[in-house]
N, C-alpha and C positions, 0 to 999 in steps of 0.2 A: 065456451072458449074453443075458438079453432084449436087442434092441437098437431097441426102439421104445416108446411110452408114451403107452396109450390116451387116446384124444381126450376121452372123456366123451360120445359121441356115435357113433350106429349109422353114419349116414349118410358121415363123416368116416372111421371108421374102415376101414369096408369101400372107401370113397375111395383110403385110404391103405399098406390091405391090412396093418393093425396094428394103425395110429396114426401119429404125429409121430416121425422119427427122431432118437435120441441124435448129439449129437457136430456138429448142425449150426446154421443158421438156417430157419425157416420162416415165412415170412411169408404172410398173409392179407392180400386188398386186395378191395377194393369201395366203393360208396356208402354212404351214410346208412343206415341202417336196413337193411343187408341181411345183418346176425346178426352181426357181427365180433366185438361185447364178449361177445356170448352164447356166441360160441364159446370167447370166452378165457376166460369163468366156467364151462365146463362143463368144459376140461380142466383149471381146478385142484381140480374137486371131484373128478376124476379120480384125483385124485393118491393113491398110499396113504397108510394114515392115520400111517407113522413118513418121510412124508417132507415137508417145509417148502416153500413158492412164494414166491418173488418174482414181484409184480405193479407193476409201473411205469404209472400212470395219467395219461399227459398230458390229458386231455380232460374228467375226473371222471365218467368214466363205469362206474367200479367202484360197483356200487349194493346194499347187504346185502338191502335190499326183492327185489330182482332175484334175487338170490342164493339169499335162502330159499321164493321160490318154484320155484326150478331146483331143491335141496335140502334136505332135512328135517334132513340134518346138517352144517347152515349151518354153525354154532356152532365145531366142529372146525374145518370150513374157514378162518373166520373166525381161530381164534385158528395155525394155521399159515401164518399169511399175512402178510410182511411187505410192508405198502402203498408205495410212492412215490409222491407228487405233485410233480414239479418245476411249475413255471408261466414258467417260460422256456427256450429252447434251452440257454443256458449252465446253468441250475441241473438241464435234463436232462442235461448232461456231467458233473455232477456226482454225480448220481444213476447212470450208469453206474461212476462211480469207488468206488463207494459198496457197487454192487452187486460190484465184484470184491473188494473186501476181504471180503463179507457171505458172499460162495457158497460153500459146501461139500458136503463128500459127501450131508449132509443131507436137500438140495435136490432135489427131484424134476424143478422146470421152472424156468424163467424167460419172463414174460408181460410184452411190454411193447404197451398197448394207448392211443396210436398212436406208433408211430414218428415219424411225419412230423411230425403238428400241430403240435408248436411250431416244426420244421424252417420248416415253410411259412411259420408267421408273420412270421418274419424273412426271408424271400427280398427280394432288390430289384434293383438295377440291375445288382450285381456280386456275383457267389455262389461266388466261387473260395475264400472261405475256411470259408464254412459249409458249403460241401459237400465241402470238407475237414474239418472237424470231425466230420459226418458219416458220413463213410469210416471217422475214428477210432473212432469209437461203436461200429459194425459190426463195425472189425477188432476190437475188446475183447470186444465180446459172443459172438463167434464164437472167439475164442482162450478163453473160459469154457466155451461149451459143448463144446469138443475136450479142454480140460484133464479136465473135471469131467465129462465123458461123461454129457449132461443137453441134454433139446431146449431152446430159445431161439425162442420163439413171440411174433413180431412179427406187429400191425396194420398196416396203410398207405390211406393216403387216397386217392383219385381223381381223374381230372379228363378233361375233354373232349378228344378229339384239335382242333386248332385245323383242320386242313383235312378231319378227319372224323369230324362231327358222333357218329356210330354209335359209334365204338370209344374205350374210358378207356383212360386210361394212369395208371400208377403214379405219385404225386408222389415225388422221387426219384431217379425212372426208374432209369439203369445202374446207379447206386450201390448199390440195393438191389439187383438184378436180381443182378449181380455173386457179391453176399456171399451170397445165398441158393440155396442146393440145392435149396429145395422152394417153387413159388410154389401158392397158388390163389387163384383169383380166385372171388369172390361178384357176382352178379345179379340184379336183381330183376324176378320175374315176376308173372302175374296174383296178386291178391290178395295173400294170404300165403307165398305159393308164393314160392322161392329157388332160386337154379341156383350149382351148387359144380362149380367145374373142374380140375384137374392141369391145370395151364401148364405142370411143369417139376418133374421128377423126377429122383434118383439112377437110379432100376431101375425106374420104372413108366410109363409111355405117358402122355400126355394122355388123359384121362376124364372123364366128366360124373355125377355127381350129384344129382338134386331133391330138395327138402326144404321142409319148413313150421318158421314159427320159434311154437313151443305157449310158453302158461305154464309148462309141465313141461319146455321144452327143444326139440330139433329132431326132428320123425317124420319118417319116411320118404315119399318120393311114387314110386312104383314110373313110374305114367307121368302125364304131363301135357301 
């Protein structure tokens, strides 16, 4: 049995030396604009064509325009795809609850693109219970993809280190760090140019990747 499920993407894949592994969490984390959603549209057009995606959209950045330029067989994609949009942290608890009644063998992926964003909206003085809530989300979606042997392809948002300036750190932090097997981190360089890293593998090293993010998806940058 295959035990991985290509990205949708060269670059990604030979990253990954597959794709995205079944059976775990993988999160994606970076700034604004440095390919996350693009990444999460490219692995569900990945998907074969008898298997269904769940795509959880906190941020509304699932876009069909987007889509059918990645795609020619948008359309398919399109109608194998069941959308979420919560717009609060509670109505995404809800949307996780949702999603374990929905998953079946089916199901090729689960794409929730971002994790964090409505996490973060609600942070404030005291976060002992949202980031409990949190936890719970993780452990549900990660007891999905171990039942249903099926990757679980999270987003995550960024932020500044406060004593240095240079280095992001995951919004989150341990909680995701934790639940996930596979981190990479996105960067953004001159131009169009993107740097994709292995933070944190089952069985592969830390390694770097360059890329450009095209209207057709992400090319390769051999060096830069």
């Amino acid at each position: 049995m295959d035990e991985k499920v290509q990205t949708g993407s060269a670059v990604f894949d030979e990253l990954l030396e597959g794709g995205y592994e079944k059976g775990v969490l993988t999160t994606i984390y970076g700034p604004p604009g440095s390919g996350k959603t693009t990444t999460c549209l490219l692995s569900a057009i990945a998907q074969p064509k008898q298997k269904k995606i769940i795509f959880m959209d906190t941020e509304g950045g699932f876009s069909t325009s987007r889509l059918k330029q990645l795609s020619k067989d948008y359309r398919s994609v399109l109608e194998r795809t069941f959308i979420i949009r919560p717009t609060s942290f509670e109505l995404q608890k809800n949307a996780v609850e949702q999603i374990q009644k929905l998953v079946s063998p089916r199901f090729g992926i689960i794409i929730c693109d971002t994790i964090s964003a409505l996490y973060r909206t609600e942070r404030g003085p005291d976060n002992k219970a949202l980031n409990k809530e949190l936890s719970r989300q993780l452990t549900s979606l990660l007891e999905i993809a171990r039942t249903k042997n099926i990757p679980v392809l999270l987003t995550n948002q960024v932020y500044s280190d406060f004593d240095d300036k240079s280095s992001i750190k995951m919004v989150g932090g341990d909680i995701i760090n934790y639940s996930s097997k596979c981190l990479i981190e996105l960067g953004m360089l001159s131009g169009n140019a993107r740097q994709a890293t292995l933070r944190k593998h089952r069985s592969l090293p830390e390694k770097t990747g360059l890329f450009r993010i095209e209207e057709q998806g992400f090319s390769q940058v051999k060096n830069q």
